[in-house]
Structure formats: C-alpha cells, structure tokens
C-alpha positions in Angstrom: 119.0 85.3 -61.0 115.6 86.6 -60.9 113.0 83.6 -62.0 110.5 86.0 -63.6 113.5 87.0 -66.1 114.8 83.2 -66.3 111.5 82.0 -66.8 110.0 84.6 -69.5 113.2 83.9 -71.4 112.6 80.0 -71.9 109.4 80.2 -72.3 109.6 82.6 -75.6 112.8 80.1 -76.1 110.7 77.3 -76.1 108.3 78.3 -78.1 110.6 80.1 -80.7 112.0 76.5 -81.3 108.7 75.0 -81.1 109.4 72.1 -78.4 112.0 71.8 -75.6 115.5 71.1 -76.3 115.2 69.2 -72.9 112.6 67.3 -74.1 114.9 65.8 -77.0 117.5 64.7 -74.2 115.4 63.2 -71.6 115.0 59.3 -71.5 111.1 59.6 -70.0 109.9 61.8 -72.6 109.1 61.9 -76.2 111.3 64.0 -78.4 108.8 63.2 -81.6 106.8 66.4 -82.3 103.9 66.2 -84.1 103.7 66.9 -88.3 100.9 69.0 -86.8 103.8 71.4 -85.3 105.3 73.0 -88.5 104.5 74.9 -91.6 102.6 73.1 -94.2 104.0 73.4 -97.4 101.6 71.1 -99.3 102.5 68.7 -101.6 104.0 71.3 -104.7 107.4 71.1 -103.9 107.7 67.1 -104.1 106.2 67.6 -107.8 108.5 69.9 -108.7 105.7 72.7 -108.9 107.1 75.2 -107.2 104.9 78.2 -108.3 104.3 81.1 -105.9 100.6 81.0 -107.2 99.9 77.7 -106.4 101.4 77.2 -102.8 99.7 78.1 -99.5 100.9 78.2 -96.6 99.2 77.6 -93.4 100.6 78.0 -90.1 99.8 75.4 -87.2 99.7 76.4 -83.4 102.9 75.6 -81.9 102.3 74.0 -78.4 104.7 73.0 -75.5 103.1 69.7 -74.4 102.5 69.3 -70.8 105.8 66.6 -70.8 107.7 69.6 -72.3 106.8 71.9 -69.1 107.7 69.5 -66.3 111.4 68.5 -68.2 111.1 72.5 -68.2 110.6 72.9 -64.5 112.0 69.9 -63.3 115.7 71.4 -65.1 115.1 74.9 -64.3 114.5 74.2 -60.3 117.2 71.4 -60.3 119.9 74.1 -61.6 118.6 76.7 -59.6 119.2 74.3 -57.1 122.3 74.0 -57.4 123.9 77.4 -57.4 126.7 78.6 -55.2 126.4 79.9 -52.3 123.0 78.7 -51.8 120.1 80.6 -51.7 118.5 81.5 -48.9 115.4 82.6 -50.2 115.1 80.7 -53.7 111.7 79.6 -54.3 110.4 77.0 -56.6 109.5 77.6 -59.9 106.0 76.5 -60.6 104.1 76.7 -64.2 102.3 80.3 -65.0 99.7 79.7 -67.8 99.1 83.4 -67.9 103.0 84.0 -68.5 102.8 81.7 -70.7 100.0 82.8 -73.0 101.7 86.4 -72.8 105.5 84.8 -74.6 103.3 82.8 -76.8 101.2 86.0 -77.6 104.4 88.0 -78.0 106.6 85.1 -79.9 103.4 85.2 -82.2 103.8 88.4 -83.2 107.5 88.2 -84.3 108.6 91.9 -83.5 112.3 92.3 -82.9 111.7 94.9 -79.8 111.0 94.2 -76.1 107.6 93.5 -75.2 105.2 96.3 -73.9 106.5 98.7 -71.2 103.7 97.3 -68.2 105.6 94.0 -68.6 109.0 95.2 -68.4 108.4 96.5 -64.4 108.0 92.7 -63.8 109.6 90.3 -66.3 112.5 90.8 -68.0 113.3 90.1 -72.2 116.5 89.5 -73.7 116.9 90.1 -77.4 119.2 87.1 -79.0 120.8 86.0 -82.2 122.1 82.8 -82.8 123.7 81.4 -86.3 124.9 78.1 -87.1 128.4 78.2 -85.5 
C-alpha cells in the first residue's frame, strides 16, 4: 500500500467525521469533541420555532486535535507494521500539515469528484459511500 494514498484517504476520513474514530477507542485520549465542532442550530428548535426565516446556521471549523494525529499515526505505522511479508522498504509515516490543509481544503468544498488532476500524479482519492447497515 502506497502511504500517500493511505494517508490522503484518512485524512479527508477524518475530517469528513470531524474527529478520529481512533480517538473514541483509545484509553489516553479524549473522545469529547468540543460543542464548538458542529453546526449551530440556535436555540429555535427547542421552542418549537422551527421557521426557515428565523434559523441561521453557522458552520464552525472542524479541527483534528493534535491527540487525534498521533492516535492517527501511532495506528497507521503500527498496522503498517505489521503486514506480511514485511516490508523492506516501508517508511514511517510522519504528519504532513500541507497534505493536510489540501483534504481539509478539498473536504471543505464538498464536491463528489476526485480532487484536481496535479494531485492525482501523487496522492491517490477514493470516492466512498457508507449507510447505516
């Protein structure tokens, strides 16, 4: 597995969901995310005033806390780690804060396509759908 295409992947995971999934299992680490970390619907809907004209809603900046990266990195390199046959070659997997301002950039925007063609020569995307089941 190529770590450019693993690592693009669960970083636009990651910040698709908002936090790590990891996060939520690990002992060490915090798995509260901040009110700060989801839409803000106001205070209409608990009142029952639900109109359209009244509500506005604000997005917040979604961040992956520095806790979140190394449970990210410390999982991704401890799997990697593991594969079979070893590698010979495999490097470790360090943080990238201009990858990951590019698949925070690109989850931003919310297009269902692959990202712009000068990426695609060196990371890869994967388009997925996921429903409840």
């Amino acid at each position: 597995m190529n770590a450019p295409h693993f690592s693009i992947d669960l970083l636009l995971l990651c910040i698709s969901c908002g936090a790590s999934v990891l996060a939520a299992n690990s002992p060490t680490v915090s798995s509260t995310l901040p009110a700060t970390n989801f839409t803000d619907l106001g205070s209409a809907f608990s009142y029952g005033e639900a109109d359209s004209k009244n509500i506005i809603l604000t997005r917040k900046k979604r961040y992956i806390s520095q806790n979140d990266m190394l449970v990210i990195l410390d999982y991704h390199n401890k799997v990697r780690g593991k594969v079979f046959p070893p590698a010979s070659n495999m490097e470790y997997m360090t943080w990238d804060e201009t990858l990951s301002k590019s698949a925070e950039d690109w989850a931003h925007s919310c297009l269902w396509e692959h990202g712009p063609r000068h990426l695609l020569r060196f990371l890869g995307q994967n388009l997925s759908v996921r429903t409840g089941r």
